[in-house]
C-alpha positions as CSV (number, residue, x, y, z in Angstrom):
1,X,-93.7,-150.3,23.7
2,X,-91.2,-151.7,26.6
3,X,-89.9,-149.5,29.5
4,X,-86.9,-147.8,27.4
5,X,-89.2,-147.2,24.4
6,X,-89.7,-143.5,23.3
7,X,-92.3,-141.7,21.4
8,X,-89.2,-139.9,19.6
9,X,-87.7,-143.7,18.8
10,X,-91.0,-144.1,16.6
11,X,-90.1,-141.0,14.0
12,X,-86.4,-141.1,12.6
13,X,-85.7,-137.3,11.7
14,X,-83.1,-136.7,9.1
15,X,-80.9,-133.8,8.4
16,X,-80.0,-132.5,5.2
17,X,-79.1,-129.8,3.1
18,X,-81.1,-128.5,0.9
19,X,-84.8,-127.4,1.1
20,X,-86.3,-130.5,0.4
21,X,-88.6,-132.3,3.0
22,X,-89.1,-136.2,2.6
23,X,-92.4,-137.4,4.7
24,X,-92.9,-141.2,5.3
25,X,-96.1,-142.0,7.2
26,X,-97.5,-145.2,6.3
27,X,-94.8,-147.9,5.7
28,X,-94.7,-149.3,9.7
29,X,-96.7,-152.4,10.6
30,X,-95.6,-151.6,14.2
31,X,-98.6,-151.4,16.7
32,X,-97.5,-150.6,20.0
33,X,-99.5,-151.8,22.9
34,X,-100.3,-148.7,25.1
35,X,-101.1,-147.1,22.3
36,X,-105.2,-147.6,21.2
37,X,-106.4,-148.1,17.7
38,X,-107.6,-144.8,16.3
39,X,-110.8,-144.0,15.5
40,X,-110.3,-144.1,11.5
41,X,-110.8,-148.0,11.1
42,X,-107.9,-150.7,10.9
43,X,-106.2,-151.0,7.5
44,X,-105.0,-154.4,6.1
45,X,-101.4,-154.4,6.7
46,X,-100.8,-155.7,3.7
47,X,-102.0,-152.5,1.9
48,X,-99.4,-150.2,4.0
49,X,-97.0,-148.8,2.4
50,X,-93.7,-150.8,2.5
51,X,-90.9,-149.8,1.2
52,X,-91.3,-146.2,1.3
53,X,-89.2,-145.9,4.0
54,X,-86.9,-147.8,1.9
55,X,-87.2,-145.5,-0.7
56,X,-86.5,-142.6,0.8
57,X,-83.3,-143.8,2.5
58,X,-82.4,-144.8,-1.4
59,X,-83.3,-141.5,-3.0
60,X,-80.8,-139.8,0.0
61,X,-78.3,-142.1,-1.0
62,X,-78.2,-141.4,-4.3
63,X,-78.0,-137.2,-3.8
64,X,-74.6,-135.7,-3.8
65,X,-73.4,-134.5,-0.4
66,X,-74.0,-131.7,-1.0
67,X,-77.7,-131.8,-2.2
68,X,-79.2,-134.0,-0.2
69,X,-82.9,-133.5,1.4
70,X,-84.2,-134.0,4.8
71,X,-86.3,-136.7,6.0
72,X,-89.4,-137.6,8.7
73,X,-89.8,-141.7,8.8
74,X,-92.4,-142.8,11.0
75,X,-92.2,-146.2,12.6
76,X,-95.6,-146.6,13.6
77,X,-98.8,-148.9,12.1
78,X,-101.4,-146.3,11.1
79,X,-103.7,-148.7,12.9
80,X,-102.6,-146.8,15.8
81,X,-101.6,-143.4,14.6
82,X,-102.6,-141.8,11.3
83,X,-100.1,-139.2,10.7
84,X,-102.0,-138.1,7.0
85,X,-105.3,-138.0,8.7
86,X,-106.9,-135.1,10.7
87,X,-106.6,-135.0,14.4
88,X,-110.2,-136.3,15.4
89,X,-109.6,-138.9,13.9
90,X,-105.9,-139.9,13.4
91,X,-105.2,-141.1,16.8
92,X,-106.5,-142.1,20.9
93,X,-105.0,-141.8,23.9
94,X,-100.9,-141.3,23.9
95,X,-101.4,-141.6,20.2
96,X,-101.5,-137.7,20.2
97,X,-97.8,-137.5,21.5
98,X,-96.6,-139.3,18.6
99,X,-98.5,-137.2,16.3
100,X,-97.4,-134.1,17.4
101,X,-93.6,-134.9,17.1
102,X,-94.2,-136.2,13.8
103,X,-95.7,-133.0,12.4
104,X,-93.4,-130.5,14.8
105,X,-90.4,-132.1,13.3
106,X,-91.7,-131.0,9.8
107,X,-92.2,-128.1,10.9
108,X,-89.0,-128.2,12.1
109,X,-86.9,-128.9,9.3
110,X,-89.1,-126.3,6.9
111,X,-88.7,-123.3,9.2
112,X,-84.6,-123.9,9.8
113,X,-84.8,-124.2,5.6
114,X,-87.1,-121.2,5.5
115,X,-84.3,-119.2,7.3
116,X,-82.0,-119.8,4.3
117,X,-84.1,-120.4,1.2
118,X,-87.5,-118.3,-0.3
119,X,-89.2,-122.1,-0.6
120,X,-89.4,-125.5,0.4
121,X,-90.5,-128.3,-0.9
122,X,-92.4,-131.5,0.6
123,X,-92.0,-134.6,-1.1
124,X,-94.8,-136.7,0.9
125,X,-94.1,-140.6,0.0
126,X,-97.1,-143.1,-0.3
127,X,-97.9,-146.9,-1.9
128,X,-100.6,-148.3,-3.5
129,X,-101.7,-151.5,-4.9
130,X,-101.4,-151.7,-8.5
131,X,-104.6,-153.0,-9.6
132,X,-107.0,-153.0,-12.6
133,X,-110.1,-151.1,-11.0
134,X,-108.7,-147.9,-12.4
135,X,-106.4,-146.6,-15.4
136,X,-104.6,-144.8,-12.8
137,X,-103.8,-147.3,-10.2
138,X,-102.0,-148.9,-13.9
139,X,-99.9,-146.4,-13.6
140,X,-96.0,-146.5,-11.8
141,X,-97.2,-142.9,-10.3
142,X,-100.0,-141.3,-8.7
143,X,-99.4,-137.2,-8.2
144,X,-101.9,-135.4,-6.0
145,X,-101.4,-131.7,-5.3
146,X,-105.1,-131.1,-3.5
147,X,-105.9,-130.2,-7.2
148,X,-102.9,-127.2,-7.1
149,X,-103.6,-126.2,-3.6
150,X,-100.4,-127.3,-2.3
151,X,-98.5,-126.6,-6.1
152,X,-99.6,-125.0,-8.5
153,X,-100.5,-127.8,-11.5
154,X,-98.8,-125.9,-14.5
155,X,-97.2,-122.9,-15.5
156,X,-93.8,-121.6,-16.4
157,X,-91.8,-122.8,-13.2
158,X,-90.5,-126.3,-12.2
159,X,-92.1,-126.5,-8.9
160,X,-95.6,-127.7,-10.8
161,X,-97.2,-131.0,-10.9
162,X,-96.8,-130.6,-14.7
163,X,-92.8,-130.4,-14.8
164,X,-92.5,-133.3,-12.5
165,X,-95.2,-135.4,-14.6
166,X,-93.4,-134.6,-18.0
167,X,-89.7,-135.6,-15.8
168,X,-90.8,-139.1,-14.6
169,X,-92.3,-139.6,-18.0
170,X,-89.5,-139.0,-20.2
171,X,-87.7,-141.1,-17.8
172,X,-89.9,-143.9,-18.3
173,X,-92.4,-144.1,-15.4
174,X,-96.3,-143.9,-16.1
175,X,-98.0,-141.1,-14.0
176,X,-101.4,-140.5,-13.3
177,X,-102.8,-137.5,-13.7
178,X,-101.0,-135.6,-17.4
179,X,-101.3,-132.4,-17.8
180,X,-103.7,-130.3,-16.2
181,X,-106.0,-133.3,-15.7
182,X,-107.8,-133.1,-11.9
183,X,-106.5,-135.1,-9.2
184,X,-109.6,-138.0,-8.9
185,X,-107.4,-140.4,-6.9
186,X,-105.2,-139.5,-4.5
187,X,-105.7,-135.9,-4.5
188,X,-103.4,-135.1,-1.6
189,X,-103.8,-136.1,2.1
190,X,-103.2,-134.4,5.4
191,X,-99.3,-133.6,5.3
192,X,-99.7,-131.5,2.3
193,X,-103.0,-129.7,3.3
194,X,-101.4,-128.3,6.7
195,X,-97.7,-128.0,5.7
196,X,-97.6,-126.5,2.4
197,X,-98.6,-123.1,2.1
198,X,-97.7,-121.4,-1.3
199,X,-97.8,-118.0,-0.6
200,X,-95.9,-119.2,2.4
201,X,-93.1,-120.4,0.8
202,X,-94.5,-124.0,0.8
203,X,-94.9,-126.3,-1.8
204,X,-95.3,-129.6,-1.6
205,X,-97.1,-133.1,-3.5
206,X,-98.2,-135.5,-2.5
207,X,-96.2,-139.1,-4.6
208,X,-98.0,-142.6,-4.9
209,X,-95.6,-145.2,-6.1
210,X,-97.0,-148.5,-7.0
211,X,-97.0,-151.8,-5.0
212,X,-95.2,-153.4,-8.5
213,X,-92.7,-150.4,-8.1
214,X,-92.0,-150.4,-4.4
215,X,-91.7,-154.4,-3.8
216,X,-88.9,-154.8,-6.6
217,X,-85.3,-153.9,-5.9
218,X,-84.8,-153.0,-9.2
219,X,-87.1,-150.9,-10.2
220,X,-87.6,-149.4,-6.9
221,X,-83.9,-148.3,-7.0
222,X,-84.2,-146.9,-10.3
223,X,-86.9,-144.8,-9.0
224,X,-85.4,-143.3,-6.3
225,X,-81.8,-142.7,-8.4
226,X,-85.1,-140.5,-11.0
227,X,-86.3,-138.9,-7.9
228,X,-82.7,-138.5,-6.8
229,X,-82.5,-136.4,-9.4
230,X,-85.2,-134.3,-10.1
231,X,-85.0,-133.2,-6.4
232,X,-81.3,-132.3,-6.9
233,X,-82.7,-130.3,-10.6
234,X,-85.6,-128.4,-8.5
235,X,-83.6,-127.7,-5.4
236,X,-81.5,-125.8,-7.6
């Protein structure tokens, strides 16, 4: 980080309209030099998660003016600062700066919403390597709602995992977990856990895209136009 270099320069805050939060935390490979590794273990760059920052800039895009969401995009290698982990162990040393202003400005963006809306929704954006270990990490999608903590899995509403499943399924995407399965894999990180609060107003879920999703143009354009527009269909 040179002279002119801000903590604030490392998370790019967007404004929008409607009460719909967008969280990117892991696509930087950035590692700034006053800043120390944290104490959660390096992860192999190559495993962040590119192109979510991407993807979030495409799924704004492709919202009407009107209807478009908000946005937190870190710029920082979660070498150095974890933003989905817990404190103890998501950062060292300045580290804790950059943290904070990542979460305040969520918190942010949800109150000024909260002012004007009864909820909120979090839309917290992650990658993963599509592999054979697994059926789910086969899939396009991985959902994780800390098992209906942060949304409620089914019901008659279309803030549930299940309504969103069923949406990116009829439009073509495989998602992991249907129905009222339980969240084995990627059950939901930090974000969700502190910042969505049901009975609060909150909801929020936690979206893994896969690696053969994210890294093509293609598809991961036609997965932010879907995304596009189920947040436009749930935001109203």
């Amino acid at each position: 980080m040179n002279g002119s270099e801000k903590k604030q320069d490392l998370i790019k805050v967007i404004q929008g309209n409607i009460p719909v939060i967008l969280v990117v935390s892991h696509c930087s490979s950035y590692e700034p030099e006053n800043i120390p590794y944290n104490p959660g273990g390096k992860v192999n760059p190559k495993l962040s998660d590119l192109y979510t920052d991407s993807l979030a800039n495409e799924i704004i895009s492709f919202c009407s003016e009107n209807l478009r969401p908000s946005a937190v995009i870190s710029g920082i290698s979660r070498n150095k600062v974890d933003l989905n982990d817990r404190p103890e162990i998501a950062y060292k040393g300045d580290g804790k700066g950059i943290f904070d202003s990542f979460h305040n400005s969520i918190v942010e963006l949800y109150m000024d919403a909260n002012k004007k809306n009864e909820r909120v929704l979090i839309v917290d954006l992650h990658g993963f390597a599509h592999r054979d270990i697994h059926p789910a990490f086969g899939c396009d999608v991985i959902l994780g709602t800390a098992n209906g903590k942060s949304m409620p899995i089914n019901g008659n509403k279309c803030l549930t995992r299940a309504f969103i499943s069923d949406y990116l399924s009829t439009n073509g995407w495989s998602v992991y977990p249907e129905k009222e399965e339980p969240e084995t894999i990627f059950p939901g990180g930090y974000i969700i856990r502190k910042h969505c609060h049901i009975e609060e107003g909150r909801t929020g879920i936690q979206v893994e895209i896969s690696s053969r999703v994210r890294k093509s143009n293609t598809k991961r354009l036609m997965f932010a136009n879907t995304l596009a527009n189920l947040i436009q269909i749930l935001s109203q």
